[in-house]
N, C-alpha and C positions, 0 to 999 in steps of 0.2 A: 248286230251293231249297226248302227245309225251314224252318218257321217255329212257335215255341213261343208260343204267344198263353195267356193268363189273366188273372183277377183275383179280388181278395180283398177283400170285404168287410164291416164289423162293426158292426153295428146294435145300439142297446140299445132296448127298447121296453117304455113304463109297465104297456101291456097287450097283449094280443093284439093286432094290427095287421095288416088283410089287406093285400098290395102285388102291382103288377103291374109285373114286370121285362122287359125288351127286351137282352137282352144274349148271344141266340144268335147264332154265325154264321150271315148272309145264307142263302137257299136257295138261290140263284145261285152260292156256291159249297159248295154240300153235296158234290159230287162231288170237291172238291181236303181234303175233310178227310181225315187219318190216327187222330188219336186226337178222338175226339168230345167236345163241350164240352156236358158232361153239369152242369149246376145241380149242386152239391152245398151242402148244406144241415148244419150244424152245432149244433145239436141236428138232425136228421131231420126233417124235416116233409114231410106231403103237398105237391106241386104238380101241375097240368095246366096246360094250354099247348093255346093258338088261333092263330092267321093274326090281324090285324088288318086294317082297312079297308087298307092300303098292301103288304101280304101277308108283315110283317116276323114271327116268332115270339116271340109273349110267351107267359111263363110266368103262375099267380097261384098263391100262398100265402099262409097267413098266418101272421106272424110270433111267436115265443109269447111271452110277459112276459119281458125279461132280455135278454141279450145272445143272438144269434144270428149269425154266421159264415158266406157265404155265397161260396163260390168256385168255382173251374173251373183244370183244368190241360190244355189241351190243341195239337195239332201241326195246322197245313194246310201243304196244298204251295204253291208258288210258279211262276210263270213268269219271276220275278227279272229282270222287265224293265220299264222306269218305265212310266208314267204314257204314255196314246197321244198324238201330238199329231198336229194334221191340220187345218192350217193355212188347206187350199180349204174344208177344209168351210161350207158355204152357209148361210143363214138362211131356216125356211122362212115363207112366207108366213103371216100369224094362220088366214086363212080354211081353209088348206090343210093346218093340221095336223091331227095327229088328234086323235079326241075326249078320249083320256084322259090326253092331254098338256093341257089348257086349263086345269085346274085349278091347275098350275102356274106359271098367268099371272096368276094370281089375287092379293091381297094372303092374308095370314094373321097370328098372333098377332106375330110377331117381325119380319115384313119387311110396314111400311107406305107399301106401292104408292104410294097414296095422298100421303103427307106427301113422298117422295122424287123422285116424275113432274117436275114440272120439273124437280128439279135434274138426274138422269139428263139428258133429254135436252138441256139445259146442258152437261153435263162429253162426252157419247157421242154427241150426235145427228149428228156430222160423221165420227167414225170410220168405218173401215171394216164392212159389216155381214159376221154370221156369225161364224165363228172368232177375227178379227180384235179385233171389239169385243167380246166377251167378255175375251178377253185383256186388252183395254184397261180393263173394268173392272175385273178382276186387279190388272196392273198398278196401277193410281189405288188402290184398297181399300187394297192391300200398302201405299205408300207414304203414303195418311191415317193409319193405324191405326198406334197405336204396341202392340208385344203384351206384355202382363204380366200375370201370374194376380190381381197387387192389384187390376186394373180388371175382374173378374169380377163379376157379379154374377146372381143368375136371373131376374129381370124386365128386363135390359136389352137395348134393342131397336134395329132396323139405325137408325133415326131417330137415337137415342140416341148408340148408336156414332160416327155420323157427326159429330155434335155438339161429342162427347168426345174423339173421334178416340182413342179406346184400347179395347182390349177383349182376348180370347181367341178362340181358331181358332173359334169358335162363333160370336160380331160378327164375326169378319172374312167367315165364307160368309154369314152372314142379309144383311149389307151390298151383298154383289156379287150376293146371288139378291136381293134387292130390285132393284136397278139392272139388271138381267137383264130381268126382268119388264115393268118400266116401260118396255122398250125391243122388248117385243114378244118376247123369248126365254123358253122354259118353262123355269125352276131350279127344282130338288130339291134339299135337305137332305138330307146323309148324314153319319152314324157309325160309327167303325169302331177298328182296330186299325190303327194308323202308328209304326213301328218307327222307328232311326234306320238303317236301314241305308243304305248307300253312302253317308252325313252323316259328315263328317269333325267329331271332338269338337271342341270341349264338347258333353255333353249335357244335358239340361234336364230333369226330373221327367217321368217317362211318367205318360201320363193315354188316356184315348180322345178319340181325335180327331175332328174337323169338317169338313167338306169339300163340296162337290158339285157339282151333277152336272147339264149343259147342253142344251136339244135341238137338234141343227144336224145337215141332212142326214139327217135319215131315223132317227139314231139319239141316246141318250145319252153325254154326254163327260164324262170325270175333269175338273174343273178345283179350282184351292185355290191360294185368294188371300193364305191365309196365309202359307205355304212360297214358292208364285208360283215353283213350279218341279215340272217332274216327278218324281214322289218312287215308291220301290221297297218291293212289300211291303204295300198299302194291304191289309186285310183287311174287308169290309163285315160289318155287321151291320144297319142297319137302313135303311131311306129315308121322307123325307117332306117337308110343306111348310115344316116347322122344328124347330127342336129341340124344340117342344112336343110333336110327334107322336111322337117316338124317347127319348124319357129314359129311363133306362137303370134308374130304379123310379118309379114312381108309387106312394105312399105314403098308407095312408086311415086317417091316427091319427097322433097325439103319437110321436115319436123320433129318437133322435140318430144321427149317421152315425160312428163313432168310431174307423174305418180305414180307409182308401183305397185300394186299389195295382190298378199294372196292369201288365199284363209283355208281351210281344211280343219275340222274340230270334232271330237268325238262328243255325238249328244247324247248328255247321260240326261236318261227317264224315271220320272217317279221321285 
């Protein structure tokens, strides 16, 4: 499978404004790109691009007075097969995992360990461990949260969500990698490109999606508590301990966002 991912977007700015963007495809699949998701810049401006502490690719530029245009058009392959699911997978021990999973046990900006540890293991402490009760917080998340882009907001947090019980795919993974954690499993935050493929319509405004990502058995698992189903086509771009770590600009000055779009589309050949 063949997959056109982009987006488009249009900033006006009072003045010069430096920003650092996160919105390359993952390096984990550099090797299924076709046409490369090259930054383009409308007026031209200089960028370079570093690793970050998580090893996602950001770019930095800075932006010039007025509106600026900043897009990408590009193709990766597919293995056009959902989401893995693997059901025995085990829970591993805290002591016995490895070191650079622990951080993910951690609390962070958006998922407070802390404020949700009882309740977790209230709702999860009887489930079954490993694969199981992951699902089961899935499961539980899915059916708390009610999802609407009007309950968005950028400072709202898994505590908050839960509260609210409404949010975007962004609350519903901070929600279930909080209860993740507090139950002893490392979750990761991830961002990406989620298409609707094999979704039968309606479809719903494309945006970049939320998602992540479980440690059980030795390795990392897709999970998304939003959907709460294996979905085809996920594209990564970034990982981390939340969506503070992966936004998609960090902005260091006054200005407005004044175009949005994202595209992901299965190319059918022949």
């Amino acid at each position: 499978m063949k997959i056109r991912i982009g987006y488009e977007m249009i900033y006006d700015c009072p003045q010069p404004t430096p920003m650092i963007l996160t919105l390359s495809v993952h390096y984990s699949r550099v090797s299924d790109i076709i046409i490369p998701d090259h930054l383009i810049a409308d007026p031209p401006v200089p960028h370079t691009a570093y690793r970050d502490t998580f090893g996602n690719w950001c770019s930095r530029i800075v932006a010039p007075e007025g509106q600026l245009r900043l897009f990408t058009d590009a193709m990766v392959k597919d293995t056009g097969q959902p989401d893995v699911v693997v059901p025995q997978a085990r829970q591993t021990p805290v002591e016995e995992l490895p070191d650079e999973t622990l951080l993910f046990l951690l609390g962070s900006r958006y998922c407070e360990t802390d404020r949700l540890s009882e309740t977790a293991w209230q709702l999860f402490g009887r489930s079954p461990t490993g694969w199981g009760r992951v699902q089961a917080i899935c499961d539980y998340v899915h059916q708390h949260l009610t999802f609407g882009y009007e309950h968005a907001r950028p400072t709202k947090t898994a505590w908050e969500a839960s509260q609210e019980q409404t949010g975007v795919c962004r609350d519903f993974a901070h929600l279930a990698i909080t209860f993740c954690r507090c139950m002893n499993i490392p979750a990761r935050y991830c961002t990406g490109y989620l298409g609707d493929i094999g979704i039968p319509p309606p479809y719903g405004p494309m945006d970049f999606a939320g998602w992540f990502e479980a440690y059980l058995d030795g390795r990392w698992y897709t999970f998304d508590a939003r959907n709460n189903m294996p979905r085809i086509g996920r594209v990564l771009i970034a990982r981390g301990r939340d969506a503070a770590d992966v936004a998609i600009s960090n902005t260091f000055g006054p200005n407005i966002l004044k175009s949005f779009k994202v595209r992901t589309d299965e190319v059918i050949e022949g």
